[in-house]
VOROFI-738780 format. One record per atom (N, C-alpha, C): residue number from 1; atom name; x, y, z; residue in one letter. Coordinates in steps of 0.1 Angstrom, whole numbers, plus 2048, in hexadecimal, padded with zeros to 3 digits. Layout:
<node><pos>NUM</pos><site>CA</site><X>X</X><Y>Y</Y><Z>Z</Z><code>A</code></node>
...
***
This chain:
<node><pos>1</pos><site>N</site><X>7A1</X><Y>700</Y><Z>8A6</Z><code>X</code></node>
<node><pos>1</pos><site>CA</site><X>7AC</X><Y>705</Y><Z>89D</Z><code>X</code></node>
<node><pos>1</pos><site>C</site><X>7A6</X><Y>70A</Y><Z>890</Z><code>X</code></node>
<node><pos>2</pos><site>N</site><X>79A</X><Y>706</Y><Z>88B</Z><code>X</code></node>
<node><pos>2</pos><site>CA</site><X>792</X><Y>707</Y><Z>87F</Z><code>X</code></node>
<node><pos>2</pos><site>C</site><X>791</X><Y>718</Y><Z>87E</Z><code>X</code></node>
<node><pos>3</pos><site>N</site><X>790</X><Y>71B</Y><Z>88B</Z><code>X</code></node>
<node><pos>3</pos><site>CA</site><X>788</X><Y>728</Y><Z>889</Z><code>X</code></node>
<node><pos>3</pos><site>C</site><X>794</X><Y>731</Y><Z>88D</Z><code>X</code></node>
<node><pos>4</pos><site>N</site><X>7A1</X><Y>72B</Y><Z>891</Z><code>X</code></node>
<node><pos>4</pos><site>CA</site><X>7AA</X><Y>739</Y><Z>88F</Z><code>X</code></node>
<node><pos>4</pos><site>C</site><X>7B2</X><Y>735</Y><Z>87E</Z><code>X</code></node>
<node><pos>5</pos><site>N</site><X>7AC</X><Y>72C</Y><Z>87A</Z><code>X</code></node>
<node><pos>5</pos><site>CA</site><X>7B4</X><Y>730</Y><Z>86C</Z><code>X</code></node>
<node><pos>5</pos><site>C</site><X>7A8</X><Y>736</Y><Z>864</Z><code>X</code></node>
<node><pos>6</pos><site>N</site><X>799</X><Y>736</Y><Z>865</Z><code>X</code></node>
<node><pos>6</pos><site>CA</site><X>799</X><Y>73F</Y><Z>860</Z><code>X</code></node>
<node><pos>6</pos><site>C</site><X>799</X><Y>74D</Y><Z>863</Z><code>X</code></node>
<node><pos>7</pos><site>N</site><X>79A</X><Y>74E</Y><Z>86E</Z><code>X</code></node>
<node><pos>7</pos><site>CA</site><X>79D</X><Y>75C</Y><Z>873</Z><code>X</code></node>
<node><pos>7</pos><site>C</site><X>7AA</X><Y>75F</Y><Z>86F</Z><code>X</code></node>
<node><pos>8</pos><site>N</site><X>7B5</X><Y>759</Y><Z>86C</Z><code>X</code></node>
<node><pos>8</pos><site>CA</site><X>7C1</X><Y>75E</Y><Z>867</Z><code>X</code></node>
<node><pos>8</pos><site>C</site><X>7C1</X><Y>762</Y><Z>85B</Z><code>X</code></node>
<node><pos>9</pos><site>N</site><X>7B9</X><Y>758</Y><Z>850</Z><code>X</code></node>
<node><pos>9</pos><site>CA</site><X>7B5</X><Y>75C</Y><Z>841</Z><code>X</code></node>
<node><pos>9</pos><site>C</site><X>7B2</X><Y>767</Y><Z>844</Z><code>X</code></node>
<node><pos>10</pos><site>N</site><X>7A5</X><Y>768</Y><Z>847</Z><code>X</code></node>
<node><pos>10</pos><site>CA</site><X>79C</X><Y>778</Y><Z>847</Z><code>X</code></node>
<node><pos>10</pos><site>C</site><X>7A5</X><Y>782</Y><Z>84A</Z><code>X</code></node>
<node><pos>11</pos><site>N</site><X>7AB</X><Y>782</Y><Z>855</Z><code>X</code></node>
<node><pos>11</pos><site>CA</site><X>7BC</X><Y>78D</Y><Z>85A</Z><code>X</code></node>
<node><pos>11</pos><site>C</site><X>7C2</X><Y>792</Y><Z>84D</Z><code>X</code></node>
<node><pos>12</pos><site>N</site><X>7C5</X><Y>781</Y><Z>844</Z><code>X</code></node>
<node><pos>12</pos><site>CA</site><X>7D1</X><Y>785</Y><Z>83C</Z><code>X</code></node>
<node><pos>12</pos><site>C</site><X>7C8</X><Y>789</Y><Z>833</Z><code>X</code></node>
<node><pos>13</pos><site>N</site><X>7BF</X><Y>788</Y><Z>82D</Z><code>X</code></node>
<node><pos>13</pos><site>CA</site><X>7B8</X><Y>78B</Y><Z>823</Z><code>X</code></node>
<node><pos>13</pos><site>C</site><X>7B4</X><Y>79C</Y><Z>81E</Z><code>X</code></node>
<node><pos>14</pos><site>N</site><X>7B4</X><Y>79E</Y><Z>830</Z><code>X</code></node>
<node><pos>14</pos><site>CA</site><X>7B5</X><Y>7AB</Y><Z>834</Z><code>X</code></node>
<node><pos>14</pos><site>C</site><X>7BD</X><Y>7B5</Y><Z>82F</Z><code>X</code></node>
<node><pos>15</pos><site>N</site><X>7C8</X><Y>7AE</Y><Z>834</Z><code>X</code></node>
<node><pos>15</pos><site>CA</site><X>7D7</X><Y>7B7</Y><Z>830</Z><code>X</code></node>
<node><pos>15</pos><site>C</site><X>7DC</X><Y>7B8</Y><Z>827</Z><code>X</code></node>
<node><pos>16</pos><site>N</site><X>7D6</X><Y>7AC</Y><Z>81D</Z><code>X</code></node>
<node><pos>16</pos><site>CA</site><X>7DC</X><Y>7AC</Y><Z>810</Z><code>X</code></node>
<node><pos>16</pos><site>C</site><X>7D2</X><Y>7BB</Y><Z>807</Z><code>X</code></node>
<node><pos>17</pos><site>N</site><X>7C7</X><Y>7BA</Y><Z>80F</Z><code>X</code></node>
<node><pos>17</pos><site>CA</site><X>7BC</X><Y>7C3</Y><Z>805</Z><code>X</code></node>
<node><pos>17</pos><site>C</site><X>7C3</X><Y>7D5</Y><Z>80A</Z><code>X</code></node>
<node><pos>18</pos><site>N</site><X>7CA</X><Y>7D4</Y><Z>816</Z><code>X</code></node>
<node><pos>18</pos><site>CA</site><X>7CC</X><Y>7E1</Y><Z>819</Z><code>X</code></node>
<node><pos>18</pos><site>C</site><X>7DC</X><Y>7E3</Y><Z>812</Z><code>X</code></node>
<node><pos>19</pos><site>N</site><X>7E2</X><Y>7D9</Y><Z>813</Z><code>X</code></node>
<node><pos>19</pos><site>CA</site><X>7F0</X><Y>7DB</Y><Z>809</Z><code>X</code></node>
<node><pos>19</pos><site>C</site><X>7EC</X><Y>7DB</Y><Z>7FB</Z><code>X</code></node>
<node><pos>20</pos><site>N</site><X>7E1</X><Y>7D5</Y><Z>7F4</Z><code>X</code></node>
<node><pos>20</pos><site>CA</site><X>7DC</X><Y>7DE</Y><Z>7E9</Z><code>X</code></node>
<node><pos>20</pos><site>C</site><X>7D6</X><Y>7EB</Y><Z>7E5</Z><code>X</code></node>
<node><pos>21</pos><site>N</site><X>7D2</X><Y>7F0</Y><Z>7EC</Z><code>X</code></node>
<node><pos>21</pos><site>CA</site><X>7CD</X><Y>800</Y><Z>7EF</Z><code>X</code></node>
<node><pos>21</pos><site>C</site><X>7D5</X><Y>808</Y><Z>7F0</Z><code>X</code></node>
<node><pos>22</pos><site>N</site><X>7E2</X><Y>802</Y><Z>7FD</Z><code>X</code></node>
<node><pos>22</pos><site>CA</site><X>7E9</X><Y>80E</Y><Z>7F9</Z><code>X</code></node>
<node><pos>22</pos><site>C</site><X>7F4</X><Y>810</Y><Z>7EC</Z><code>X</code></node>
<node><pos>23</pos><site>N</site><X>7F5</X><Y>802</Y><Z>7E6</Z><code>X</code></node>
<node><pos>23</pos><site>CA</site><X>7FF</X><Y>7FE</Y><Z>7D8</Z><code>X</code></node>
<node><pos>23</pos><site>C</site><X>7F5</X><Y>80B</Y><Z>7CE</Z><code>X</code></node>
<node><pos>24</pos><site>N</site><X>7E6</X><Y>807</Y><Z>7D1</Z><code>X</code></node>
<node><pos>24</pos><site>CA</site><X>7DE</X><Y>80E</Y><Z>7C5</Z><code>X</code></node>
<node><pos>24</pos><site>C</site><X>7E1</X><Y>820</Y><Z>7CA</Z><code>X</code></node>
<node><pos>25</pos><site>N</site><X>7E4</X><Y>824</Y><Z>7D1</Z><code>X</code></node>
<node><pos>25</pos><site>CA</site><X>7E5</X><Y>831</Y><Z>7D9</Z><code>X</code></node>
<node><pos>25</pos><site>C</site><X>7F5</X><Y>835</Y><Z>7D3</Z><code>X</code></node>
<node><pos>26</pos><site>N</site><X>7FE</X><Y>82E</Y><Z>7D5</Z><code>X</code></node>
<node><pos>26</pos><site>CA</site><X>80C</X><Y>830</Y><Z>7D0</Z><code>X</code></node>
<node><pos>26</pos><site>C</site><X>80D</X><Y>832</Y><Z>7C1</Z><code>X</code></node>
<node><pos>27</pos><site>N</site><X>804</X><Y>82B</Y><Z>7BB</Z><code>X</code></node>
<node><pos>27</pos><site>CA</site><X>803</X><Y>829</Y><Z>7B2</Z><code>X</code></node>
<node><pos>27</pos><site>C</site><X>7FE</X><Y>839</Y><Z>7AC</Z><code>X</code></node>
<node><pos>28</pos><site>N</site><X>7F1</X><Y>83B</Y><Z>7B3</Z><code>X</code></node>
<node><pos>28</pos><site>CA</site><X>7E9</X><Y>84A</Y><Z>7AD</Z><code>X</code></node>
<node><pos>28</pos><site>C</site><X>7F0</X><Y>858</Y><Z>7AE</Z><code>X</code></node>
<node><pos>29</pos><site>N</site><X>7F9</X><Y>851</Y><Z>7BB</Z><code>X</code></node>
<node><pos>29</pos><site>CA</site><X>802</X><Y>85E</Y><Z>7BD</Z><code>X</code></node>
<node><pos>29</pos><site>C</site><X>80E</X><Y>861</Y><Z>7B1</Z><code>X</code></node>
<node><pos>30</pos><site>N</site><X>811</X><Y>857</Y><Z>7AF</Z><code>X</code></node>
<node><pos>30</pos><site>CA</site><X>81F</X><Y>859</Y><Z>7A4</Z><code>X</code></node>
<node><pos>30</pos><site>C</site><X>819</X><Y>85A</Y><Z>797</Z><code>X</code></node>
<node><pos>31</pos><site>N</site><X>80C</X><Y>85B</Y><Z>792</Z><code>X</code></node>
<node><pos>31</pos><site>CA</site><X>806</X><Y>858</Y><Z>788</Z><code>X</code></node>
<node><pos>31</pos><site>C</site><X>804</X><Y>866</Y><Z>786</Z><code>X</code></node>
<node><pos>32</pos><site>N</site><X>800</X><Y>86D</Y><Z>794</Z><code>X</code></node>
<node><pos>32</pos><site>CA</site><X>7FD</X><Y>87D</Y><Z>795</Z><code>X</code></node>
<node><pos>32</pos><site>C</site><X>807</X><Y>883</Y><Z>794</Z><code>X</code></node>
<node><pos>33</pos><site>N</site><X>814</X><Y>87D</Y><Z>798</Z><code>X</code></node>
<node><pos>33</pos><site>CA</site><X>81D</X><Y>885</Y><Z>79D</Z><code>X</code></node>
<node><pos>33</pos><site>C</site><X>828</X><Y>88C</Y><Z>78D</Z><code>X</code></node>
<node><pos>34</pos><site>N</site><X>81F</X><Y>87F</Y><Z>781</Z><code>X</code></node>
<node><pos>34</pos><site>CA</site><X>823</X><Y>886</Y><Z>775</Z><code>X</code></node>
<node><pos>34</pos><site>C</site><X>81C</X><Y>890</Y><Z>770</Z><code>X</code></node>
<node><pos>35</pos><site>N</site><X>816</X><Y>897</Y><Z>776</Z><code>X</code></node>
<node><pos>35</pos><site>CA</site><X>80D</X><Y>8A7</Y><Z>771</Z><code>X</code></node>
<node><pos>35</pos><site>C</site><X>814</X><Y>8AD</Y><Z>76A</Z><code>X</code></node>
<node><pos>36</pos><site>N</site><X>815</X><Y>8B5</Y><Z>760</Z><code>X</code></node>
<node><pos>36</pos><site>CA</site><X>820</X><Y>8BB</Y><Z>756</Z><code>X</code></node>
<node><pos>36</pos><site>C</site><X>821</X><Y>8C9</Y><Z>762</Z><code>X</code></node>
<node><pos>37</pos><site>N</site><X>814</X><Y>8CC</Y><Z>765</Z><code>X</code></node>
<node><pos>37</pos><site>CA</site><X>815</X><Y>8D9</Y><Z>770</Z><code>X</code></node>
<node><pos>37</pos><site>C</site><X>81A</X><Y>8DC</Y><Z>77D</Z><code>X</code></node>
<node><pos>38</pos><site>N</site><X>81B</X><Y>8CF</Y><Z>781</Z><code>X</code></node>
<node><pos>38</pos><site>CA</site><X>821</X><Y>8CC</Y><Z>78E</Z><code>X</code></node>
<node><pos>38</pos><site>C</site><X>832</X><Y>8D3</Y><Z>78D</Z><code>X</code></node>
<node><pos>39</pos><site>N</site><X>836</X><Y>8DD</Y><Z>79C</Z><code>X</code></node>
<node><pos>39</pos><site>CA</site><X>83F</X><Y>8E0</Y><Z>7A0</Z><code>X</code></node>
<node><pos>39</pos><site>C</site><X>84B</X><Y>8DA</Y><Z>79F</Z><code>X</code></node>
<node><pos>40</pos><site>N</site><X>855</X><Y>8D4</Y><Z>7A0</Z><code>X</code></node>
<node><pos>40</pos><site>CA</site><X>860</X><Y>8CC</Y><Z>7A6</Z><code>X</code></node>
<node><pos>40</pos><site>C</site><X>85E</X><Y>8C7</Y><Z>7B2</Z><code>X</code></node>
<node><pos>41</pos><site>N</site><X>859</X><Y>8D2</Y><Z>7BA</Z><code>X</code></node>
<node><pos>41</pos><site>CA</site><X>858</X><Y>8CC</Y><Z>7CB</Z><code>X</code></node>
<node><pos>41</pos><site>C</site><X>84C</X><Y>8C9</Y><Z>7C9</Z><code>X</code></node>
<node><pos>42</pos><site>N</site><X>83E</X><Y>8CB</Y><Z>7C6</Z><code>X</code></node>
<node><pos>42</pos><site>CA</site><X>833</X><Y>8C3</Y><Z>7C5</Z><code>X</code></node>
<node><pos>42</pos><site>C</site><X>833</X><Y>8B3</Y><Z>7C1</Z><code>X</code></node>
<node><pos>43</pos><site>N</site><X>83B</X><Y>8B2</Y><Z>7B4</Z><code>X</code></node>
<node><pos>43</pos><site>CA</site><X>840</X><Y>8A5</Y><Z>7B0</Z><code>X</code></node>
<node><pos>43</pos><site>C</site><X>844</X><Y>89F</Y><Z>7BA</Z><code>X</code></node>
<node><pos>44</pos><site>N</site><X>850</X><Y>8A1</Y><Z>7C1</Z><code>X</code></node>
<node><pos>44</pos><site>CA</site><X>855</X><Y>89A</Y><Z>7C7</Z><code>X</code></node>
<node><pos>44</pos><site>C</site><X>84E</X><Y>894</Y><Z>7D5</Z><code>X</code></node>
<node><pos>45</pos><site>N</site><X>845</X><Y>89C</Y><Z>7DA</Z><code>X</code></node>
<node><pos>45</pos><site>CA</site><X>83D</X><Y>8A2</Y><Z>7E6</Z><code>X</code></node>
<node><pos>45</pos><site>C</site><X>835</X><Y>893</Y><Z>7E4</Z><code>X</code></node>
<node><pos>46</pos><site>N</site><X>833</X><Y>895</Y><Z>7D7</Z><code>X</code></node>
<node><pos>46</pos><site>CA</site><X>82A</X><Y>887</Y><Z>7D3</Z><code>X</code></node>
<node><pos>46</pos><site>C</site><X>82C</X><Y>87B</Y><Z>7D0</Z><code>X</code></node>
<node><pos>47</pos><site>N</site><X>839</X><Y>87B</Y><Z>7CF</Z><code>X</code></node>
<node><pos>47</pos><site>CA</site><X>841</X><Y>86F</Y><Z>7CE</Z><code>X</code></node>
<node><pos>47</pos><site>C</site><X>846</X><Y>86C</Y><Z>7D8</Z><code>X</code></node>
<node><pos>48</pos><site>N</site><X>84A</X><Y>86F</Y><Z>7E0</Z><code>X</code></node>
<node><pos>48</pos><site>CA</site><X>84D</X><Y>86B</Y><Z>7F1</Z><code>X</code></node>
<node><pos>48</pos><site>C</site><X>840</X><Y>869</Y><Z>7F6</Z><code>X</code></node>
<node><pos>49</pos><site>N</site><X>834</X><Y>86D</Y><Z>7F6</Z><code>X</code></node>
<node><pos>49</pos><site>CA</site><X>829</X><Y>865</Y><Z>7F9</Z><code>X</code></node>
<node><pos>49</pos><site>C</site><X>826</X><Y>858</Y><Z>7F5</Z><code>X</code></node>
<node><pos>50</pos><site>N</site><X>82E</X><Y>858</Y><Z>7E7</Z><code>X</code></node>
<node><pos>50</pos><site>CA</site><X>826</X><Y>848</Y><Z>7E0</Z><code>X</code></node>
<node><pos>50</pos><site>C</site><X>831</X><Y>840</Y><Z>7E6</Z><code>X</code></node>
<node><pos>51</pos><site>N</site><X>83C</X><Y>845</Y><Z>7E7</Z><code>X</code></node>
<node><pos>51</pos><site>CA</site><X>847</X><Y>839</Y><Z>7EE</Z><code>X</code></node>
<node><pos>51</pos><site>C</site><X>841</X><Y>838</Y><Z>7FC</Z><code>X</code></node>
<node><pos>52</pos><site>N</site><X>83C</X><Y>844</Y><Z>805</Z><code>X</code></node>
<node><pos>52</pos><site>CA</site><X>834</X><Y>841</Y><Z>813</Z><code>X</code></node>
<node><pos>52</pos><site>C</site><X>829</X><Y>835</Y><Z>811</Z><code>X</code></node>
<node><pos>53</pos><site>N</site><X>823</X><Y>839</Y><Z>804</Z><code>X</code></node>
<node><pos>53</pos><site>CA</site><X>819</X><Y>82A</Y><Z>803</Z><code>X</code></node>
<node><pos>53</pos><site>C</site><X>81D</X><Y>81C</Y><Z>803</Z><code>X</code></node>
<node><pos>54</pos><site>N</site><X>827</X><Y>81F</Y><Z>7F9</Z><code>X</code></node>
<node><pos>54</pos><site>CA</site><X>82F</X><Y>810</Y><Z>7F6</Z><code>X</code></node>
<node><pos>54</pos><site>C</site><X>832</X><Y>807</Y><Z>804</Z><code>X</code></node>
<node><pos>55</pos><site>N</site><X>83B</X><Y>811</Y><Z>80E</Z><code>X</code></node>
<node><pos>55</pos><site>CA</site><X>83D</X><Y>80A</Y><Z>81A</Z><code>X</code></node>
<node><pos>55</pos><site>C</site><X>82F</X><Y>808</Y><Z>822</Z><code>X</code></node>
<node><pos>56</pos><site>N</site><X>827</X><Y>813</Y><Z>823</Z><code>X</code></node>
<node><pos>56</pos><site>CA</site><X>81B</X><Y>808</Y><Z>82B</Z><code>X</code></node>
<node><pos>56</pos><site>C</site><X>813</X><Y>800</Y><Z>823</Z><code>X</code></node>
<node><pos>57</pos><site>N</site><X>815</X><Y>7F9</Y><Z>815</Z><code>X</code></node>
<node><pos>57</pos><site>CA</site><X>812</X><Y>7F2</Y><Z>810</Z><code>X</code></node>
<node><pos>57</pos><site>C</site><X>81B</X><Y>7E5</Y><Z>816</Z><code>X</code></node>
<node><pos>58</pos><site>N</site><X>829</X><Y>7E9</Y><Z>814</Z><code>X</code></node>
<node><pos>58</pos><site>CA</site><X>830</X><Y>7E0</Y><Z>81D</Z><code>X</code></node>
<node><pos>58</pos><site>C</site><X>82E</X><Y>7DB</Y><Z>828</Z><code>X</code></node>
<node><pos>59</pos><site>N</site><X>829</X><Y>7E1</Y><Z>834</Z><code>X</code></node>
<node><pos>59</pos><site>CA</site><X>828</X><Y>7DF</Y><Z>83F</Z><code>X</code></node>
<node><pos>59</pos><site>C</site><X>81C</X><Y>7D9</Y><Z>843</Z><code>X</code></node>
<node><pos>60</pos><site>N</site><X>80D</X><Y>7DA</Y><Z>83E</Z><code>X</code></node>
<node><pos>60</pos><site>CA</site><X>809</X><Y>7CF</Y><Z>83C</Z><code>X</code></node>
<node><pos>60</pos><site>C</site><X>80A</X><Y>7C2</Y><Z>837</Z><code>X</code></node>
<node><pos>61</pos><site>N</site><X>80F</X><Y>7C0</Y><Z>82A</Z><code>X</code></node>
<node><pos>61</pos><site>CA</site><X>81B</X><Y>7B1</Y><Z>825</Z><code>X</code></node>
<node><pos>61</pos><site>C</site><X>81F</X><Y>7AD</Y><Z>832</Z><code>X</code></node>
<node><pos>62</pos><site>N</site><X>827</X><Y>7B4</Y><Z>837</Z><code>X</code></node>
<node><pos>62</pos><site>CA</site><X>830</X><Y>7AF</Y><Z>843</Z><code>X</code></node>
<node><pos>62</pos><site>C</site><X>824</X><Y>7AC</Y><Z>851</Z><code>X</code></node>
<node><pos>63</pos><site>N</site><X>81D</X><Y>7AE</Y><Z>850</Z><code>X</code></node>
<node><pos>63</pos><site>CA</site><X>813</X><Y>7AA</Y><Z>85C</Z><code>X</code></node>
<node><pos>63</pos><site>C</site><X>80B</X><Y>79C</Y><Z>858</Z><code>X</code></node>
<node><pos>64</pos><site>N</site><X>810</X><Y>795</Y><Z>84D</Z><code>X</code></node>
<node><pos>64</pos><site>CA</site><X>80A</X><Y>78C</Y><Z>84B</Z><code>X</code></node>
<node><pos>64</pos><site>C</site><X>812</X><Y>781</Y><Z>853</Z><code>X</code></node>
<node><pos>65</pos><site>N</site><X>80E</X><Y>778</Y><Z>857</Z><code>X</code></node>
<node><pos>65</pos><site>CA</site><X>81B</X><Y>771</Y><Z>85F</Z><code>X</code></node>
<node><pos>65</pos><site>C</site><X>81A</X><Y>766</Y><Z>851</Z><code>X</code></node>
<node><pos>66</pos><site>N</site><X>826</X><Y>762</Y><Z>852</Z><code>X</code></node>
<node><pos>66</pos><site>CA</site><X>82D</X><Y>754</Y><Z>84A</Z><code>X</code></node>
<node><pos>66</pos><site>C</site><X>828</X><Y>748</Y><Z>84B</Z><code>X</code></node>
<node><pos>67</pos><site>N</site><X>821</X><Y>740</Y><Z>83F</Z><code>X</code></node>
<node><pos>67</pos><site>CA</site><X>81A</X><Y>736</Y><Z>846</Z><code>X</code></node>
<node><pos>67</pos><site>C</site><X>825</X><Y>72B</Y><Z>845</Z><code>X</code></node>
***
């Protein structure tokens, strides 16, 4: 049993490092997406990507099981 918990840590530890990457990604996109030069549809182009981030930020969270 020793060795599937830590195999579960390392799992979750995992997921949590990929639901931060893509937070940091969501994050660079909406950060870009204030360009003073950016279009309307460019802006937005890029802001529906960071919300695309947000949820597979989400979906790793959610692959963590509940301890």
């Amino acid at each position: 049993m020793h060795g599937h918990s830590h195999l579960q840590r390392a799992a979750d530890a995992s997921c949590l490092a990929s639901a931060r990457s893509w937070r940091k990604e969501a994050e660079h996109l909406r950060d870009n997406a204030e360009a003073a030069y950016l279009t309307a549809g460019q802006r937005a182009t890029l802001l529906r990507e960071a919300e695309a981030a947000e949820r597979q930020a989400d979906w790793w969270l959610d692959a963590i099981p509940a301890h």
